[in-house]
C-alpha positions as a Markdown table, in Angstrom:
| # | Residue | x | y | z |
|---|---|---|---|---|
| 1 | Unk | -180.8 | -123.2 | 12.2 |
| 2 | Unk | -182.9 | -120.1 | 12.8 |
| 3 | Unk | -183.7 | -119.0 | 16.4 |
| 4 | Unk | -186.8 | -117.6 | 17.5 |
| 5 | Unk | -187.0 | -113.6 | 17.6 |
| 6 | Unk | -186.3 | -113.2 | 21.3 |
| 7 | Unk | -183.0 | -114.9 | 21.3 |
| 8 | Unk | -181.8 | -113.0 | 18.0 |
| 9 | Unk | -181.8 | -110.0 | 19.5 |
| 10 | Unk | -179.1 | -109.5 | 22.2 |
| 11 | Unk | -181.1 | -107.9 | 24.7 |
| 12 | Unk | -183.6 | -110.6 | 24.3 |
| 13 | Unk | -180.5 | -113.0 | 25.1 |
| 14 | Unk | -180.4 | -111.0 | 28.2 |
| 15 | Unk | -183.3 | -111.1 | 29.6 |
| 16 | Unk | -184.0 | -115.4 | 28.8 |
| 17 | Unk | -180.8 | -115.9 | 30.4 |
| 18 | Unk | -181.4 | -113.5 | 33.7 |
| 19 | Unk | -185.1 | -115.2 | 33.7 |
| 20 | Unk | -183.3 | -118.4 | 33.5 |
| 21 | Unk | -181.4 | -117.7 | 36.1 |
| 22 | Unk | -183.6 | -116.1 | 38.6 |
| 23 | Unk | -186.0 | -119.4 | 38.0 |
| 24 | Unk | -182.3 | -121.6 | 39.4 |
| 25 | Unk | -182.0 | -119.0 | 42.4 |
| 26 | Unk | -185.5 | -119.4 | 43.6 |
| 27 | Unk | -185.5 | -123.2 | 43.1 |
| 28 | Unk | -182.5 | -123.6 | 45.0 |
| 29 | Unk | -183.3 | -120.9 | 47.8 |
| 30 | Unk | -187.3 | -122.1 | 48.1 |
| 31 | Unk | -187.7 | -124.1 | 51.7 |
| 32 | Unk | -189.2 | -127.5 | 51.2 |
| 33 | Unk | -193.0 | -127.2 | 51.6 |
| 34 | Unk | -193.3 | -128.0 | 55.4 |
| 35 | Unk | -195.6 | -131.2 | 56.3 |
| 36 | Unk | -198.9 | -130.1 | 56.5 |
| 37 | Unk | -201.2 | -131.1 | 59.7 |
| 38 | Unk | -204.9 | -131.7 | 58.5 |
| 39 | Unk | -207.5 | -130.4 | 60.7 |
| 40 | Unk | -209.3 | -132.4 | 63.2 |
| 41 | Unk | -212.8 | -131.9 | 61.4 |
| 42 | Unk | -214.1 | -132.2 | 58.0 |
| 43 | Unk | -217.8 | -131.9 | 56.4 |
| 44 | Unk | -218.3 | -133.3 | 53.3 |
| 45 | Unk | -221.1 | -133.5 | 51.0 |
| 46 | Unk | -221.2 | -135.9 | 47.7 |
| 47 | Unk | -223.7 | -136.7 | 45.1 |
| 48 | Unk | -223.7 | -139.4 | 43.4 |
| 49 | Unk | -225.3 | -139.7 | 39.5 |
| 50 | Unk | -224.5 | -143.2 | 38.5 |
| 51 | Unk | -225.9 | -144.0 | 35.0 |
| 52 | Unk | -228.5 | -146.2 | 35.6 |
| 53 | Unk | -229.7 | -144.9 | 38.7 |
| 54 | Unk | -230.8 | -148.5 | 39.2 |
| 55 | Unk | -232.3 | -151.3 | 37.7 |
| 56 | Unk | -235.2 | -152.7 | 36.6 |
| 57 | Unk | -236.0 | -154.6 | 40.1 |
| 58 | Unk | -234.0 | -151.8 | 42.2 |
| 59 | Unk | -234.7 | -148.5 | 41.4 |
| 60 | Unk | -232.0 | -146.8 | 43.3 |
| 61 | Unk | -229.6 | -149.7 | 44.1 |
| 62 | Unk | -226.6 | -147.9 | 42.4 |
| 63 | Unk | -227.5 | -144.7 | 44.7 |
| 64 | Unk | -228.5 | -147.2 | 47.7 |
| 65 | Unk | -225.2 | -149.1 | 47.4 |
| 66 | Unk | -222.9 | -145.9 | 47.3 |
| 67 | Unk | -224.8 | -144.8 | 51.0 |
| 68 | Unk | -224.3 | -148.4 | 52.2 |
| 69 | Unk | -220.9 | -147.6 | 52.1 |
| 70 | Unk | -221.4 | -144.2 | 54.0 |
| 71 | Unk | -223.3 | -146.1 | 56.6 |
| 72 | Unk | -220.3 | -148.7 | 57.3 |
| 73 | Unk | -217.9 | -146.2 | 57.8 |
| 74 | Unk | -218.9 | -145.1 | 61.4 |
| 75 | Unk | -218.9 | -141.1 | 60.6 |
| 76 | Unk | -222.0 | -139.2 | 61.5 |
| 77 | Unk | -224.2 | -138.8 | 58.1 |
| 78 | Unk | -227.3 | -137.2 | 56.8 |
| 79 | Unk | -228.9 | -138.6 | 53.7 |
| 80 | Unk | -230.7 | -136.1 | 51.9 |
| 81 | Unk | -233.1 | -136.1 | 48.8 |
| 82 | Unk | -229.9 | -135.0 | 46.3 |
| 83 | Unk | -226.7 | -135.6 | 48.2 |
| 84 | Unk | -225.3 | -137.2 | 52.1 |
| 85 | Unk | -223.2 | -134.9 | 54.4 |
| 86 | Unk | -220.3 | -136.7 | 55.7 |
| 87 | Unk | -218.6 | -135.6 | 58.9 |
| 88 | Unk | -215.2 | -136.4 | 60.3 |
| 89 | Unk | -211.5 | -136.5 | 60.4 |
| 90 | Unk | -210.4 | -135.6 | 56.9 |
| 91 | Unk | -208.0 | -139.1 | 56.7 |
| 92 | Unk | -211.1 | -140.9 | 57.5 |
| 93 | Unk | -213.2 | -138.8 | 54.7 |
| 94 | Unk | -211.2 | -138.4 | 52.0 |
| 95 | Unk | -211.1 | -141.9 | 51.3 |
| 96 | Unk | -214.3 | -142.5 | 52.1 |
| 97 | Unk | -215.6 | -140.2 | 49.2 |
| 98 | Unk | -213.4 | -142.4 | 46.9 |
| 99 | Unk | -215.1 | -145.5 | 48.1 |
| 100 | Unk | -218.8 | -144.0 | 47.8 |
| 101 | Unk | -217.7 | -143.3 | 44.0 |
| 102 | Unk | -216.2 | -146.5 | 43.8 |
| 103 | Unk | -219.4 | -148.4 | 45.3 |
| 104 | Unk | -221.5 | -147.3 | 42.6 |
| 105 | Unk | -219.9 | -148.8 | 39.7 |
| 106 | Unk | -219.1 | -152.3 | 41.9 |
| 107 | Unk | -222.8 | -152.3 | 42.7 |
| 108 | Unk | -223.4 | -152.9 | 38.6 |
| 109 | Unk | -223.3 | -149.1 | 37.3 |
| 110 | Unk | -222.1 | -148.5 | 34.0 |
| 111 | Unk | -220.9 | -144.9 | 34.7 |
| 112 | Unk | -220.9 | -142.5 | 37.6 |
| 113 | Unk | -220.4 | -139.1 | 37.9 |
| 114 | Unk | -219.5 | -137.6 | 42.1 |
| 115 | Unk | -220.1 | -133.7 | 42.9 |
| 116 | Unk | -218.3 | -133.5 | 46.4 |
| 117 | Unk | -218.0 | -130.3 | 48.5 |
| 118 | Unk | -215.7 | -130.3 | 50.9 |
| 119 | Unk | -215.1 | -128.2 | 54.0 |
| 120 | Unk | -212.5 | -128.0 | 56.8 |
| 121 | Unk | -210.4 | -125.2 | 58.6 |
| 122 | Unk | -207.0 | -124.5 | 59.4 |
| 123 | Unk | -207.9 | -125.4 | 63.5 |
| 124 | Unk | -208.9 | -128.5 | 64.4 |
| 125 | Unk | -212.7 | -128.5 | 65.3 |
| 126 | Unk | -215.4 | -126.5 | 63.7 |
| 127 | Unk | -218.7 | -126.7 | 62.7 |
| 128 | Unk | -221.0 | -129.3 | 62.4 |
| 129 | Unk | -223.7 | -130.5 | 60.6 |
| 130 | Unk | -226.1 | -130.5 | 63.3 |
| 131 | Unk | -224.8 | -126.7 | 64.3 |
| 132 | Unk | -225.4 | -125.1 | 60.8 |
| 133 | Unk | -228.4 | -127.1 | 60.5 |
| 134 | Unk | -229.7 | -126.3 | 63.9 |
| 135 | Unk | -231.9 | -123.1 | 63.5 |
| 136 | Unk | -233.4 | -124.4 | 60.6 |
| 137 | Unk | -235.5 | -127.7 | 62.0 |
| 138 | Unk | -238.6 | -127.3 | 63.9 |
């Protein structure tokens, strides 16, 4: 059976086998990752592009069922014309932005497509909506 070129050649033994074992040395001597705390306050913003928008009756009942689900959850919101800001504790959000997804296939979609931006710091706290927003409404 032939060998690939790197272990045919004894200094290429070598070095696989001192890579090999550097790669067991770090995995044993690498700390478990330590639990990590989420931060007290999230913004999110998601679009959603279900295909159809709507239907024939409804013209935006896909889009309108996926904000329906935004406006049960009890976080502060902002619909806008291409995409709803979402504030909150991330275990509240997260899940939410799955459901929002979710809502617009339930609601009769036959696809959907979600762009979400998400962001949070490494303190609890920090900005919201209505602080970057501020400045900007008459």
């Amino acid at each position: 059976m032939a060998h690939p070129p790197l272990l045919r050649r004894p200094h290429g033994r070598l070095a696989l086998l001192s890579l090999l074992a550097c790669g067991a040395a770090w995995a044993q001597q690498a700390p478990a990752p330590a639990a990590v705390t989420p931060p007290g306050h999230m913004l999110a913003e998601i679009q959603v592009i279900p295909r159809p928008v709507g239907t024939a009756n409804d013209r935006y009942k896909h889009v309108d069922a996926a904000i329906a689900v935004i406006q049960a959850s009890g976080l502060r919101y902002e619909v806008h014309g291409l995409g709803t800001v979402v504030e909150g504790p991330p275990d509240k959000v997260w899940p939410l932005l799955q459901a929002v997804h979710q809502a617009t296939l339930e609601a009769g979609a036959e696809r959907t497509l979600s762009i979400i931006k998400v962001s949070s710091g490494a303190q609890a706290g920090g900005p919201r909506v209505e602080d970057l927003v501020r400045k900007f409404r008459p």
